[in-house]
Phi, psi and omega in degrees: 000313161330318194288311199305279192333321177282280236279335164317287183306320183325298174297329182294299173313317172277061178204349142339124157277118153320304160351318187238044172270332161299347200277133177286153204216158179285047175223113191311132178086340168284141135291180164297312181338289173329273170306325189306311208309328192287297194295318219274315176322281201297308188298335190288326157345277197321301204296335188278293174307345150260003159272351190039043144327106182298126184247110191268158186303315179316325162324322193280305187266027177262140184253085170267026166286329221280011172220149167295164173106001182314301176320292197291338171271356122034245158297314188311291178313313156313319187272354197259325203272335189294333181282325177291332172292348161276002176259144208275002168300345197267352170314290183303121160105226195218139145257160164277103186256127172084225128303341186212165197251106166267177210285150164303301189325302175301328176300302175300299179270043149252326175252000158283325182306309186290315191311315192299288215309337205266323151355276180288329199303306208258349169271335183254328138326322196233011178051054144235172192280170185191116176238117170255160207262164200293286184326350178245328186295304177283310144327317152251004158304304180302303165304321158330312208293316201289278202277347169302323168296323159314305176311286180321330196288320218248345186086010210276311189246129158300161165289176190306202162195162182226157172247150228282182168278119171082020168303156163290160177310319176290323195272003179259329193252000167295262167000284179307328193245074138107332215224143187293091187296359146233037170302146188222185187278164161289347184278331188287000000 
């Protein structure tokens, strides 16, 4: 599921315009800018936490837009997270986010959990398509589900929203953390 959640975001980011780095995104307060720069954060995150590695709060406040080449640094960072993540030692125990040390698991589905929604989040900013795979779709349906009051708590997530019965899963975990699953650009 890791590999999907990178590759997902991946294909969004490289499908970025500088151009539409000014553009308003469903994530309140973000630009595209803003948010790509957030992905480039979460993957670098994702490659460090599988390395068990300390993902320190400074990662959160680095602007890793200010050199071209972002889209390719990315991939790097994607593929560098899928390979520390294939060793099954990256399961086990705890890494540090921040101050505190959480389970490897919770770490792993939080930030895939982040790659799919902020995914879609910058894919519906730029007017591309974003398909999430079922097993990542449940995946971050479960985490939202679980970990969303916390989130509401932390400023992380808005409140719910609700979806029609029988929705899809993405569009259920869209919902829980705050955002309007047929959210469109204002231009569009």
């Amino acid at each position: 599921m890791l590999e999907k959640s990178v590759a997902g975001a991946a294909a969004v980011v490289r499908g970025v315009k500088p151009e539409q780095f000014g553009g308003p995104t469903p994530c309140q307060d973000w630009d595209v800018r803003t948010l790509t720069n957030h992905l480039l954060q979460v993957v670098s995150a994702l490659s460090l936490a599988g390395r068990r590695e300390a993902v320190q709060g400074e990662l959160w406040a680095q602007d890793l837009m200010s050199s071209q080449g972002w889209a390719d640094r990315f991939d790097e960072e994607g593929r560098a997270a899928v390979g520390a993540w294939a060793d099954a030692t990256a399961w086990d125990g705890t890494v540090t986010m921040g101050d505190m040390a959480m389970p490897s698991l919770m770490i792993a589905s939080m930030l895939a959990s982040d790659l799919a929604i902020h995914g879609w989040d910058l894919a519906r900013a730029t007017g591309q398509d974003y398909r999430c795979d079922d097993d990542v779709a449940e995946l971050a349906h479960r985490f939202v589900a679980d970990m969303g009051e916390q989130g509401r708590q932390m400023g992380i997530y808005a409140a719910p929203l609700s979806v029609a019965d029988g929705g899809a899963v993405f569009d259920k975990a869209l919902a829980l953390s705050g955002r309007d699953p047929q959210w469109t650009h204002p231009a569009s």
